[in-house]
MIKE-847635 format. One record per residue (C-alpha): residue in three letters; x, y, z. Coordinates in steps of 0.2 Angstrom, whole numbers, plus 2048, in hexadecimal, padded with zeros to 3 digits. Last residue first. Layout:
N
R    aa    c1    c2    c3
R   ALA     X     Y     Z
...
END
This chain:
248
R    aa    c1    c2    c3
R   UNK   7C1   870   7AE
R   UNK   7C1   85B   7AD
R   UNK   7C9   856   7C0
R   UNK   7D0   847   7C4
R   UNK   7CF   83F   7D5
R   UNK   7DB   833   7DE
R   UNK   7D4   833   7F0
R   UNK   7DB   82A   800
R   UNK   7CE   828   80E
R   UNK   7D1   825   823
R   UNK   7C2   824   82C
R   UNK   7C1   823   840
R   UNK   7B9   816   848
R   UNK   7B7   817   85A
R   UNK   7B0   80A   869
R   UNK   7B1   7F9   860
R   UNK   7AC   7E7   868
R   UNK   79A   7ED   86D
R   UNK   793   7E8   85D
R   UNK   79C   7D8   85A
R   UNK   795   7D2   868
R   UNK   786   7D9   868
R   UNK   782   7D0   859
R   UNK   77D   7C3   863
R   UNK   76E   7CD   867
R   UNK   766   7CA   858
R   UNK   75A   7D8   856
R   UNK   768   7E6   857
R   UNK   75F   7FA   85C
R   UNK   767   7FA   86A
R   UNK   777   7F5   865
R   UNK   778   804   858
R   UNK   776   813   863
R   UNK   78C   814   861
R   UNK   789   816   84F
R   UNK   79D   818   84C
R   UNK   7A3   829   842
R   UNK   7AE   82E   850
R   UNK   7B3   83C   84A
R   UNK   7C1   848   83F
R   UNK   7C1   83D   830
R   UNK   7D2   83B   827
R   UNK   7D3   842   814
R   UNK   7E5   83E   808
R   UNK   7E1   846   7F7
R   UNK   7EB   841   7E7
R   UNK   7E6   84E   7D9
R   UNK   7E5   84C   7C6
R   UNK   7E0   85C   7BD
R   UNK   7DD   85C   7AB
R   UNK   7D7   86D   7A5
R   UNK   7CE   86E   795
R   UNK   7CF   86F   780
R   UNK   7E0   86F   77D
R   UNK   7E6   86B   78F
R   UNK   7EF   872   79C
R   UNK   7F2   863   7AA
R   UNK   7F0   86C   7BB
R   UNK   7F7   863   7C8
R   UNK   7F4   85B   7D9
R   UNK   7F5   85A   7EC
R   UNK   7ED   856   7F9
R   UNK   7E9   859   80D
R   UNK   7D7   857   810
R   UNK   7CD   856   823
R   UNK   7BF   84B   824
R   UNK   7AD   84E   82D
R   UNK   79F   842   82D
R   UNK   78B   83E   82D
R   UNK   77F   830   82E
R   UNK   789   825   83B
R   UNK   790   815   837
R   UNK   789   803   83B
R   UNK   792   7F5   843
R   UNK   78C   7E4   844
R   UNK   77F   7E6   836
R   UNK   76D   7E3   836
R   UNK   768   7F6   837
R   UNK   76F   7FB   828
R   UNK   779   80C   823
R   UNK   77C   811   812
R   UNK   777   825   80D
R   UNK   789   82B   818
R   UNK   78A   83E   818
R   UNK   79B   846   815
R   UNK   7A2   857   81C
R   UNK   7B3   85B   812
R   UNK   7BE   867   819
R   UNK   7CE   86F   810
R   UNK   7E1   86F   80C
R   UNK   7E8   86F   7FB
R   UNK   7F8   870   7F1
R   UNK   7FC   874   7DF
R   UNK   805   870   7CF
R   UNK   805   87A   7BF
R   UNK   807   872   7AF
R   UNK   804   878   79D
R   UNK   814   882   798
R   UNK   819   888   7AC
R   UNK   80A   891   7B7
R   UNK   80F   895   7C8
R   UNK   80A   88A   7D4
R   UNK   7FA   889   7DD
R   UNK   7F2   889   7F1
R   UNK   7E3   882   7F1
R   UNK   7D5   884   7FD
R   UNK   7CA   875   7FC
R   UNK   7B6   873   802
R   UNK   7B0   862   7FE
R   UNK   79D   85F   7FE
R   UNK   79C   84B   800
R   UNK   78D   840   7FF
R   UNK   794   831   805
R   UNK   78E   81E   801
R   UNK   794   812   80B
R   UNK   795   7FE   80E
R   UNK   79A   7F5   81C
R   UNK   7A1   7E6   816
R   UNK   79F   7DA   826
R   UNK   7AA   7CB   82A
R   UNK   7A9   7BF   83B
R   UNK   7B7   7B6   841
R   UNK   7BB   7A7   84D
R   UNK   7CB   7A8   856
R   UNK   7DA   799   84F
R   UNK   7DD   78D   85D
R   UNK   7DA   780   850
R   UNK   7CA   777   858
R   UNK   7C6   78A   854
R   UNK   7C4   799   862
R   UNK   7B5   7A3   86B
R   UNK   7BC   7AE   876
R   UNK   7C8   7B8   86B
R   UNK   7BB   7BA   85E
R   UNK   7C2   7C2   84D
R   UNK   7B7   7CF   846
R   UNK   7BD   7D5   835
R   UNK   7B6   7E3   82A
R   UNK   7B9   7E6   819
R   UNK   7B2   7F9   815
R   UNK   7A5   7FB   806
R   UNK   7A8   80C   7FA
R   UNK   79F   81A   7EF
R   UNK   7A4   82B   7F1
R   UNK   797   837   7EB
R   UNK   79E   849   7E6
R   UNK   79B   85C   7ED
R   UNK   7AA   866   7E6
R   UNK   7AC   878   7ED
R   UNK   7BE   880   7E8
R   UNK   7C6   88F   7F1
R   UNK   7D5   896   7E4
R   UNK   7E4   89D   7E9
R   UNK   7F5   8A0   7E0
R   UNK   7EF   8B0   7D2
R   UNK   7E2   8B5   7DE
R   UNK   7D0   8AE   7E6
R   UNK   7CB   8A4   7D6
R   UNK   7BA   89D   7D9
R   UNK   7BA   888   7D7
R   UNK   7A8   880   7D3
R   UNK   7AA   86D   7D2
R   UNK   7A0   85D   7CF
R   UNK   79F   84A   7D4
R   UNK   7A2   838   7D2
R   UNK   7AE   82F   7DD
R   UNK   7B4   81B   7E0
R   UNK   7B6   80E   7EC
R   UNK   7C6   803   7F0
R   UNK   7C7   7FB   7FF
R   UNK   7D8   7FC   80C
R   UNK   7DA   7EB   815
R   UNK   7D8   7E4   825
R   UNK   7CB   7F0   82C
R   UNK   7CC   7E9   83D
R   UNK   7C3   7E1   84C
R   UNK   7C8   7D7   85C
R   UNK   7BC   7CF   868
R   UNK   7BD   7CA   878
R   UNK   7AF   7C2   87E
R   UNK   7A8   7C2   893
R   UNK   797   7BA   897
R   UNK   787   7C0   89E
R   UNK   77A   7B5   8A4
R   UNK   777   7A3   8A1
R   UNK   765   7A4   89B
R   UNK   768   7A3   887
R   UNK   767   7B7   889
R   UNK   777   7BB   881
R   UNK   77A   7C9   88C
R   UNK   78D   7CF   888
R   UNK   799   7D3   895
R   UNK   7A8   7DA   888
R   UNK   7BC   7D9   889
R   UNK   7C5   7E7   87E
R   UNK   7BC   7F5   879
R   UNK   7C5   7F5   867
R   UNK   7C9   805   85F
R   UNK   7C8   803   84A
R   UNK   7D0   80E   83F
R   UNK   7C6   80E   82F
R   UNK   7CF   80D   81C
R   UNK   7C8   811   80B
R   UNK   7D1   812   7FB
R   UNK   7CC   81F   7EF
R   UNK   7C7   821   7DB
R   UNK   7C3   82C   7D0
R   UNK   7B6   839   7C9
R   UNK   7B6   84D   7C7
R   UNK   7AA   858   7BE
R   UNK   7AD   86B   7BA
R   UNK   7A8   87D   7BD
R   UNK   7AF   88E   7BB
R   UNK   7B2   89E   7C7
R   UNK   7BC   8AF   7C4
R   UNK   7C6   8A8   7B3
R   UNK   7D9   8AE   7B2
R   UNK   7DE   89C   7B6
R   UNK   7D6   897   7A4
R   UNK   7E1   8A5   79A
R   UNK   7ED   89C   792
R   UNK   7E1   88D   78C
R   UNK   7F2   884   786
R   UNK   801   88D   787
R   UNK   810   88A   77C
R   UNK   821   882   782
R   UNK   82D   88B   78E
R   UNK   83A   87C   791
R   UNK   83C   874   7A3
R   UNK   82F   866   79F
R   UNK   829   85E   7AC
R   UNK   82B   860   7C1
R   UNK   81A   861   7C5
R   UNK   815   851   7BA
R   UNK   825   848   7C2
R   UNK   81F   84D   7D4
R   UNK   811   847   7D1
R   UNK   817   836   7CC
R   UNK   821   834   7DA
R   UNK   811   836   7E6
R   UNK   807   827   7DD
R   UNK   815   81D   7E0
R   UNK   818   822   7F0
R   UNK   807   81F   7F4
R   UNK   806   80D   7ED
R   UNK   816   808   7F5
R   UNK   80E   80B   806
R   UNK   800   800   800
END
């Protein structure tokens, strides 16, 4: 994964550092333009960072009254989802430009539940697996920070705050998400100057700010040996890495 980023991160820095000849200027005067539209799509990984309660009295009402279970769980892997969206970026000076771009990010998280207390013949804990799904509605709002303009490239920088509202939740599942989110972006890109519009990859690293856990959802679980699983995590936090491209 690691090598993933670096790769993707080398590559920019490639684009940025381009041709060192003046060459002629596509669309020469598409900065100087006080606001303009565009549509974005892409594709990001997903990742959640699980806290674990640690060791859990759970009722399973068969009579015999509470019993304790340990029970770990993790996002074991990073899952792929991808972006659809549009933008409206207002030119603030020659370097700075505030950009809102509301998108829906589509994406299901591979969760792991292995039960310390319930083990194999084997030794080996018993596990449960749940995707859990979501469907944001994102309204991203970036400052970016721009280059200097050299021949058709001109890379940038960007911070900004992204709320995000979750439309997939289900009541049946062992852990459930709440209906809204904040994230914090760092990224960086750049603008691709091209004959007939501006192409504009941009790598964007978001991390959410709360605990985005349902934690009313036991209460509202029909099969009680849910519970379990359930009660095992305390706070979740979202992790996202976004590679979008722009059409402007």
């Amino acid at each position: 994964m690691k090598r993933n980023i670096y790769t993707i991160l080398f590559f920019f820095c490639v684009l940025a550092a381009g041709a060192q000849e003046r060459t002629v200027q596509n669309r020469p005067y598409t900065d100087l333009r006080q606001f303009h539209f565009g549509v974005l799509v892409g594709t990001h990984l997903q990742d959640m960072e699980l806290l674990n309660a640690g060791p859990k009295f759970i009722d399973l009402e068969d009579g015999n009254g509470p019993v304790e279970k340990i029970i770990s769980a993790d996002q074991d892997r990073w899952d792929a989802g991808f972006t659809v969206g549009v933008l409206g970026e207002l030119r603030l000076n020659s370097t700075f430009q505030f950009r809102v771009a509301p998108a829906l990010y589509f994406g299901t998280r591979h969760i792991t539940f292995r039960n310390l207390s319930d083990r194999l013949p084997n030794g080996e804990p018993t596990e449960q697996v749940q995707g859990l799904k979501s469907a944001y509605i994102s309204c991203a709002l970036d400052l970016i920070a721009a280059a200097p303009r050299f021949n058709n490239h001109r890379p940038y920088v960007l911070l900004g705050i992204n709320p995000m509202l979750n439309l997939s939740s289900k009541d049946d599942d062992y852990l459930k998400l709440k209906r809204s989110d904040v994230f914090v972006e760092l990224g960086l890109g750049c603008d691709f100057y091209l004959p007939y519009f501006k192409l504009r990859p941009e790598l964007k690293f978001m991390f959410g700010l709360s605990n985005c856990l349902d934690m009313n959802h036991g209460k509202n679980l029909r099969d009680k040996r849910m519970l379990m699983y359930t009660n095992s995590v305390s706070d979740a936090r979202s992790k996202i890495i976004a590679l979008t491209f722009y059409f402007e």
